[in-house]
C-alpha positions as CSV (number, residue, x, y, z in Angstrom):
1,X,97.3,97.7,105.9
2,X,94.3,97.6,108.2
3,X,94.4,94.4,110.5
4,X,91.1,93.4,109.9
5,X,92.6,92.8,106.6
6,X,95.5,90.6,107.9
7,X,92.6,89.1,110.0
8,X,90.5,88.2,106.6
9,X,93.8,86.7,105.0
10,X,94.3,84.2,107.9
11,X,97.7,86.2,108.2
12,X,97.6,86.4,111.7
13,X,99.5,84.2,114.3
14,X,98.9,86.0,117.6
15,X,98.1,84.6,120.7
16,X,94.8,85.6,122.5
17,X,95.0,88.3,125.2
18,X,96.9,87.3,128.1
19,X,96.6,89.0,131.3
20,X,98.8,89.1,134.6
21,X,100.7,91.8,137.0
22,X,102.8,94.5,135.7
23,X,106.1,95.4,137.5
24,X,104.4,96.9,140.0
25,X,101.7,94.8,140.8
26,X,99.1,96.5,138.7
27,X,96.9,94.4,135.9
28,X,97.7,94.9,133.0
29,X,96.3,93.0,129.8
30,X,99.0,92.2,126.6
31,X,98.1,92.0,123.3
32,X,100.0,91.1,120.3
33,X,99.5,91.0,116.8
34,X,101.8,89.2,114.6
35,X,101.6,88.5,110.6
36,X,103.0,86.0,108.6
37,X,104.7,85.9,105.3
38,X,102.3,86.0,102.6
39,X,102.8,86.9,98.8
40,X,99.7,89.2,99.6
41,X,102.1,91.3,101.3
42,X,104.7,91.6,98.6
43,X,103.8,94.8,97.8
44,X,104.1,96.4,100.9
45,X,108.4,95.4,101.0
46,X,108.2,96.5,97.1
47,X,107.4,100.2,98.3
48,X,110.0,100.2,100.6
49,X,113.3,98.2,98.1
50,X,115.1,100.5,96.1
51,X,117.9,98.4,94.6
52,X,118.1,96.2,97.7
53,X,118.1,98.9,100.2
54,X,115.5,100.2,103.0
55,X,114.2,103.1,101.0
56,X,110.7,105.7,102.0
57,X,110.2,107.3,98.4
58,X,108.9,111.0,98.7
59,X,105.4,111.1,98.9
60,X,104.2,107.5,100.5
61,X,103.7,109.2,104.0
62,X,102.0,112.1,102.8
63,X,99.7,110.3,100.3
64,X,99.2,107.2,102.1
65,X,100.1,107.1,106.3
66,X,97.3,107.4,108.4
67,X,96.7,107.9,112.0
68,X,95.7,104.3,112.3
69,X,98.8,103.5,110.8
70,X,100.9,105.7,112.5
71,X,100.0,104.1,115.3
72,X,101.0,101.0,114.4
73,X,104.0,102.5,113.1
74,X,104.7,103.6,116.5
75,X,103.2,100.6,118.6
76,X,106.4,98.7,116.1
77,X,109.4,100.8,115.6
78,X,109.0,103.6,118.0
79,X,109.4,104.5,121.6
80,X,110.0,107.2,124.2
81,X,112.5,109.7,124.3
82,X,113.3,110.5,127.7
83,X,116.9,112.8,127.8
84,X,115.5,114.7,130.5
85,X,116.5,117.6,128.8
86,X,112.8,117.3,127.4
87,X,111.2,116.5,130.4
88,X,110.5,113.3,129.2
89,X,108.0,113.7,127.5
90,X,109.0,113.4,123.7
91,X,108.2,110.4,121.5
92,X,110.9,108.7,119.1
93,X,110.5,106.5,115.5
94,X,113.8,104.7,115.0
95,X,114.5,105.2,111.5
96,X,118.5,104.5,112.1
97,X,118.1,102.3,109.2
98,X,117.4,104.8,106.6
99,X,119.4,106.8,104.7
100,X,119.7,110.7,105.9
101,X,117.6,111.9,103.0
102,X,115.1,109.4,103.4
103,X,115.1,110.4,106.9
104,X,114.6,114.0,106.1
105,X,112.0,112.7,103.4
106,X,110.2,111.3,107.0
107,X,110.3,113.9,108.9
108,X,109.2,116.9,106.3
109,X,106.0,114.5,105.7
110,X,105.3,113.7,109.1
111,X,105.6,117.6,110.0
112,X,103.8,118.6,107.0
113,X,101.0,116.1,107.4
114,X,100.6,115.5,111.8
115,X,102.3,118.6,112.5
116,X,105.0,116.9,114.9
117,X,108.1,118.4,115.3
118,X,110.9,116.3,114.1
């Protein structure tokens, strides 16, 4: 869903920027986006519901993520993976609350259609 869409609903119930110091004195400027229950967006939960449980069918990432929404994907649910054993320098998705094949479902289709290593 592109937020200019959320925007056009009136589903939005962010805050205008904000701006202040960081930990370490810097400026940094915050933005949030936040959207509201909407029957508009029942169909978004009904792609992810199979019998009451989170669910990622085969196929939704590969025909329908894209970077834009990957991005938010990540900007939501994801983080970075720093077990130094890596340098540092991975990136994470927490999908704990899937199902093992539905997490193997994510990570062939991210591979397959980004080309990140999962």
């Amino acid at each position: 869903m592109s937020s200019i869409y959320a925007k056009r609903l009136g589903a939005t119930s962010s805050p205008p920027p904000s701006s202040g110091n960081g930990p370490t004195k810097n400026k940094v400027l915050t933005l949030r986006f936040q959207t509201i229950s909407h029957e508009e967006f029942n169909f978004l939960g009904e792609l992810f519901d199979a019998r009451g449980k989170k669910h990622v069918p085969a196929g939704l990432i590969a025909n329908n993520l894209t970077p834009r929404g990957m991005a938010y994907w990540f900007q939501d649910d994801g983080g970075r993976f720093d077990y130094r054993g890596n340098g540092g320098k991975g990136l994470v998705f927490h999908t704990q609350g899937f199902s093992l094949e539905d997490n193997q479902v994510i990570c062939h289709e991210l591979g397959e259609k980004f080309g990140l290593d999962c």
